[in-house]
C-alpha positions in Angstrom: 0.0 0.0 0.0 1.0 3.5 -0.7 1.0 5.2 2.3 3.3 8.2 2.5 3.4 8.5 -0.7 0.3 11.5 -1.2 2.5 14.6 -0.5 2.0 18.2 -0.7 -0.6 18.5 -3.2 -2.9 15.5 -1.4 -3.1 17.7 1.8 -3.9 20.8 -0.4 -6.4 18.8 -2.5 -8.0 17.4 0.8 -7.9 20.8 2.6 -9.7 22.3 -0.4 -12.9 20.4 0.1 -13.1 20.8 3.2 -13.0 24.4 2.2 -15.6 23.5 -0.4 -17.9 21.3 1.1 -18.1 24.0 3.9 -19.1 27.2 2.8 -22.8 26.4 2.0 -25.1 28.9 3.4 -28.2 27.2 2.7 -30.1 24.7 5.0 -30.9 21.4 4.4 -34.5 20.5 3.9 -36.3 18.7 6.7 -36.7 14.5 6.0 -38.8 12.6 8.5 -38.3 12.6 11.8 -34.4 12.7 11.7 -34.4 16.8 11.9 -32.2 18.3 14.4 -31.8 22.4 14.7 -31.9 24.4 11.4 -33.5 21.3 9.8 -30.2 19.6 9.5 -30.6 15.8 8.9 -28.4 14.1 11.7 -29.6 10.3 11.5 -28.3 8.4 8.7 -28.0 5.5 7.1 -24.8 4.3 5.2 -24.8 1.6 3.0 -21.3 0.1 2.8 -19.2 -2.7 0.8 -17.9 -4.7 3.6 -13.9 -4.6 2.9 -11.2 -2.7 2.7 -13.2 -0.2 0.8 -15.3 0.7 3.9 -12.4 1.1 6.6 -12.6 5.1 6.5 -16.0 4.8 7.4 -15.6 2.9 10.0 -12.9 4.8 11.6 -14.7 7.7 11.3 -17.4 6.4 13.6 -15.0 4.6 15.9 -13.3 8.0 16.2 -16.1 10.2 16.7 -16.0 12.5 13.4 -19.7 12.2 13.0 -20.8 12.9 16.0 -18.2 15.7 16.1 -20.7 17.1 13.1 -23.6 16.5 14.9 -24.5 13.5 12.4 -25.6 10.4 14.3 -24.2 7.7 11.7 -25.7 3.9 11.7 -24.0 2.0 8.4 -25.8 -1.8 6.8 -23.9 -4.1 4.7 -24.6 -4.2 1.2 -23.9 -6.3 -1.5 -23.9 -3.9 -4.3 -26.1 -0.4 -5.0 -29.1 -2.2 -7.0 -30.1 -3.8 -4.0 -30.1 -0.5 -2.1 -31.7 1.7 -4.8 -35.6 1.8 -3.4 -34.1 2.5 -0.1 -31.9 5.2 -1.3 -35.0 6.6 -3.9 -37.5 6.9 -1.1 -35.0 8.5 1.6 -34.0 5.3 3.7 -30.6 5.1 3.1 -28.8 8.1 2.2 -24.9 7.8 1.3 -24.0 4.2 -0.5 -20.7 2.7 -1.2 -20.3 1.6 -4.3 -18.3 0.7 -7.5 -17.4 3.4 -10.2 -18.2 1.0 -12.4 -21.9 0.0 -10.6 -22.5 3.9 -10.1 -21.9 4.4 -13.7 -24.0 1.6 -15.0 -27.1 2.9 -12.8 -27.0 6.4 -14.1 -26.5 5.5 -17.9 -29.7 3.1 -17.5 -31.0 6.0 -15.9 -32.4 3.7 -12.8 -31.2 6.7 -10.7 -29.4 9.9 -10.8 -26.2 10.1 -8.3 -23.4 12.3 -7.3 -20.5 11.4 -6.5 -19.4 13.1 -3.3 -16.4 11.1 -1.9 -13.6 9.4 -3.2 -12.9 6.0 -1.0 -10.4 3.4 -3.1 -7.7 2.6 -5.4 -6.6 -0.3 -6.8 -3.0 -1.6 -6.0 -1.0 -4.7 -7.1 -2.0 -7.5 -5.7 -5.5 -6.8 -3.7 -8.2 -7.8 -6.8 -7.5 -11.2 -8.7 -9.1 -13.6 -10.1 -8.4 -16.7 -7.4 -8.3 -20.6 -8.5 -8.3 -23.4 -6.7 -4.9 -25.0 -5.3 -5.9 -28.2 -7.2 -7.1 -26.2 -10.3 -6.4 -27.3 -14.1 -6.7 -23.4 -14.9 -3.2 -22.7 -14.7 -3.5 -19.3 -17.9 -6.0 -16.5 -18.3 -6.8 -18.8 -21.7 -8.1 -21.9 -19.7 -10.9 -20.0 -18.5 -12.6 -20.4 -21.9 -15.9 -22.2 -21.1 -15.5 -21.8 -17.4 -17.6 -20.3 -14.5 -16.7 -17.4 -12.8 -17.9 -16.1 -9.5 -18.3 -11.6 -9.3 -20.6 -10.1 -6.6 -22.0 -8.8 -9.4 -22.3 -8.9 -13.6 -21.6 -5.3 -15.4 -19.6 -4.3 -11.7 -15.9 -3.7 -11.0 -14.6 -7.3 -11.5 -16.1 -7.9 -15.0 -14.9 -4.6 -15.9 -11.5 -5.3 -14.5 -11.4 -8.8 -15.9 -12.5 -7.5 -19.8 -9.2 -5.8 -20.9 -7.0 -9.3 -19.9 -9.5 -11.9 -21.4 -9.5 -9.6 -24.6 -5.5 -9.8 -24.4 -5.5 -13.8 -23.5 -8.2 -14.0 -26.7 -11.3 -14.6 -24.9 -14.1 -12.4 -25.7 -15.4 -11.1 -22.1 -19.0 -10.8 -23.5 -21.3 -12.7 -20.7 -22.3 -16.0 -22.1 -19.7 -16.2 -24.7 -16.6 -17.4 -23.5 -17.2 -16.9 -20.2 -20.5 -17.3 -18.1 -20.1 -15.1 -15.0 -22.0 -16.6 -11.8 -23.2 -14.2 -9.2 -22.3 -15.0 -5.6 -22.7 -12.9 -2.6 -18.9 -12.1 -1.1 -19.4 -13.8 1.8 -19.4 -17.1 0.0 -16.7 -16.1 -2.5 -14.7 -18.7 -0.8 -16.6 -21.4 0.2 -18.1 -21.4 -3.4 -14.6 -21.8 -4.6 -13.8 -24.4 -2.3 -16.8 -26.3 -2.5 -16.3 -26.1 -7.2 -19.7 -24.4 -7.2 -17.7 -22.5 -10.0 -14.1 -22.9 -11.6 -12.5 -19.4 -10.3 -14.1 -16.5 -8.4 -12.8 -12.6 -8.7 -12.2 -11.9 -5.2 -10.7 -9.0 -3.6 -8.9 -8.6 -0.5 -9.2 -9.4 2.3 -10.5 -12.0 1.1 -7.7 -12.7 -1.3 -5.6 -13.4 1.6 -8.1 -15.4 3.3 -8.8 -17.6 0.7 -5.3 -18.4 -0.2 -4.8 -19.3 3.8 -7.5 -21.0 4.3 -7.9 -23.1 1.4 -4.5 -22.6 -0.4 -6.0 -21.1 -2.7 -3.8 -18.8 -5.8 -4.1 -15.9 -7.8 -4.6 -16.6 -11.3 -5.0 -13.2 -12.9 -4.3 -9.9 -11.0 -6.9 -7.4 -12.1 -5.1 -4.3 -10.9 -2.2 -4.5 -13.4 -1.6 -3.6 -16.7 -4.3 -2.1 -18.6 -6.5 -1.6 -15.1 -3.2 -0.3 -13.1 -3.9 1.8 -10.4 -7.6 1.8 -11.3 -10.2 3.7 -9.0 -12.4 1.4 -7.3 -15.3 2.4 -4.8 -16.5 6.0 -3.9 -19.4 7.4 -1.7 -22.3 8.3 -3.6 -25.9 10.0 -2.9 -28.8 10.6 -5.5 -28.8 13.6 -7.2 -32.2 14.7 -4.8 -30.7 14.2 -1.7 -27.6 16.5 -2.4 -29.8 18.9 -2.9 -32.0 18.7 -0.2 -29.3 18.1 2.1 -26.2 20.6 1.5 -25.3 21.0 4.9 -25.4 17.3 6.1 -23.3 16.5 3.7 -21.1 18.8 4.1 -20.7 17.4 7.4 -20.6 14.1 6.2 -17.5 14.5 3.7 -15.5 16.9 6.3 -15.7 13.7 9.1 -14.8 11.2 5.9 -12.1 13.7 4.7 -10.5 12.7 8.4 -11.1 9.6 8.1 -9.7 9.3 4.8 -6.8 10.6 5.7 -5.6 8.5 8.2 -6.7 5.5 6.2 -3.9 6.6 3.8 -1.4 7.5 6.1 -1.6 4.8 8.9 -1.9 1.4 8.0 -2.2 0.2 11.4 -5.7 2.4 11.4 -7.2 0.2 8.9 -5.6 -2.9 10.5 -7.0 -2.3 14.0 -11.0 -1.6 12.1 -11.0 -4.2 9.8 -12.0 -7.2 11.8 -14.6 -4.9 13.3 -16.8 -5.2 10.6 -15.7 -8.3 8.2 -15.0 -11.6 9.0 -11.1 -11.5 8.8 -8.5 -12.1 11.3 -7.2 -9.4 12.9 -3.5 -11.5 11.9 -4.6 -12.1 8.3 -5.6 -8.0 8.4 -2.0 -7.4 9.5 -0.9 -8.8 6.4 -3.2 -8.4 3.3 -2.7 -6.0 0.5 -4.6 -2.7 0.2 -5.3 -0.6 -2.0 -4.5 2.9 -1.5 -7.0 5.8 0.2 -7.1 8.9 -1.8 -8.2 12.1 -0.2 -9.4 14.2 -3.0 -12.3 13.3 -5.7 -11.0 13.8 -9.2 -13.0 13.5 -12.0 -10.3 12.6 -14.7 -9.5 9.6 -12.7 -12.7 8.2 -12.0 -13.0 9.2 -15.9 -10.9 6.3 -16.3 -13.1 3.8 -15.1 -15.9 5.1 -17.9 -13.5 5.3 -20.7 -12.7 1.6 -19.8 -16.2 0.9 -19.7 -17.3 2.4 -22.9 -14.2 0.9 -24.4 -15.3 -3.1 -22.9 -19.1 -2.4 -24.4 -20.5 -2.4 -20.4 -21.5 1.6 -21.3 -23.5 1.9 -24.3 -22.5 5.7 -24.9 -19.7 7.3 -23.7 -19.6 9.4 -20.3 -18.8 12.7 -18.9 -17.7 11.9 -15.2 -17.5 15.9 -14.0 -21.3 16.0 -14.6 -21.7 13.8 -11.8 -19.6 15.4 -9.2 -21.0 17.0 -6.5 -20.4 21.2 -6.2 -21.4 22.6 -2.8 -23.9 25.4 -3.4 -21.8 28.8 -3.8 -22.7 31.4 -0.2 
């Protein structure tokens, strides 16, 4: 992992939004019962992705930032956005975790309008992979011609990941062509590898690390090299009503995950210590897996990217403009 490694212009990036994010004059609009003074919305709900990903989060609330805000945080485990999207339409959920690649799918189909509003993780070497069995025949990206593969979801970050290499082994990444992706929730990544429910599952860590310790399991394929080097991975997202409603909560909200973020990518022993709070891993195997790197400033030309990659793989139909969904603070 990268830590140390943001300098200067990282600390002016991340002092800028808080700059930003904090200079809204106008007050949020009041939602249910969850109104505090100056109609502020202080209860929320967070949908997270239960790895790495979600560790700023986490130590945000272990470390009182929210509450430091006056926000009164409570998170729920999510599998992916889609499953979250009548929650987050009807003002049950209000931030999510999620993808680039999931986010970006949803708006093109046009299911839901969402701004991004925090950046969360990076891809690093190592960390996302495409994991085979010890025992496994697979040995090259080529031998998964005809195989099943296990992703949390289809269209996500691990098809997109996946496309560039299968294009480059001569496999054509299309679903139900050479390969037929299997869904399977990430808490049975492992076991459904284990048990051959598929031939290979794209996993990331730390469950990467868990599966290779616990059922010597190897990496076949790591997604975060080459082509997808360095790739942006997850980021905190709200629809486009709830920004708009709410301009001072989430101001608050990104000024306590600014903190956060920030020691997530400078103290790796921060996201050590959380880890097992919240996901199934070993505090020893979260002493040792690879992570991805924390960046403390949203930028638009590299989540960009991840939509140039998607256009480019056929998973967006038309090609995006990423600073469109970007949150701007209301000018006061």
């Amino acid at each position: 992992m990268r830590f140390g490694a943001l300098g200067r212009s990282a600390l002016i990036g991340l002092v800028s939004t808080l700059v930003i994010t904090g200079c809204s004059s106008s007050g949020d609009k009041p939602e249910s019962s969850s109104s505090a003074a100056g109609g502020m919305k202080t209860d929320l709900l967070v949908g997270q992705y239960p790895g790495a990903d979600s560790a700023p989060l986490f130590i945000a609330m272990e470390r009182g930032f929210f509450k430091e805000e006056g926000l009164n945080v409570k998170q729920e485990p999510i599998q992916a956005p889609q499953a979250v999207l009548p929650k987050l339409a009807n003002g049950q959920m209000d931030v999510v975790l999620g993808s680039y690649a999931t986010i970006l799918t949803i708006q093109q189909a046009g299911t839901e309008k969402f701004k991004y509003i925090a950046d969360s993780y990076q891809g690093a070497p190592g960390a996302f992979g495409i994991m085979v069995k010890k025992d496994s025949p697979i040995k090259q990206v080529a031998d998964l011609k005809g195989k099943k593969i296990g992703v949390n979801i289809v269209g996500g970050l691990g098809t997109l990941t996946m496309s560039p290499h299968f294009k480059i082994a001569g496999l054509d990444p299309t679903p139900g062509k050479d390969i037929t992706y299997v869904v399977i929730p990430t808490t049975e990544w492992i076991s459904s590898l284990d048990k051959g429910s598929v031939d290979a599952v794209w996993m990331t860590d730390p469950y990467v690390s868990q599966a290779k310790k616990e059922i010597g399991a190897t990496m076949l394929l790591d997604t975060m090299s080459g082509p997808t080097d360095g790739l942006p991975i997850t980021g905190w997202a709200a629809t486009e009503k709830w920004t708009q409603n709410n301009p001072k909560t989430l101001a608050a909200f990104q000024r306590a995950m600014a903190k956060a973020q920030q020691i997530a990518a400078t103290d790796r022993s921060a996201v050590t210590k959380v880890l097992p709070t919240f996901t199934k891993i070993p505090a020893e195997t979260a002493a040792t897996i690879n992570l991805g790197a924390y960046p403390t400033s949203l930028n638009a030309q590299r989540i960009q990217r991840v939509a140039d990659l998607m256009f480019d793989s056929g998973l967006l139909k038309q090609k995006m403009d990423v600073n469109s969904m970007i949150y701007a603070a209301p000018q006061g």
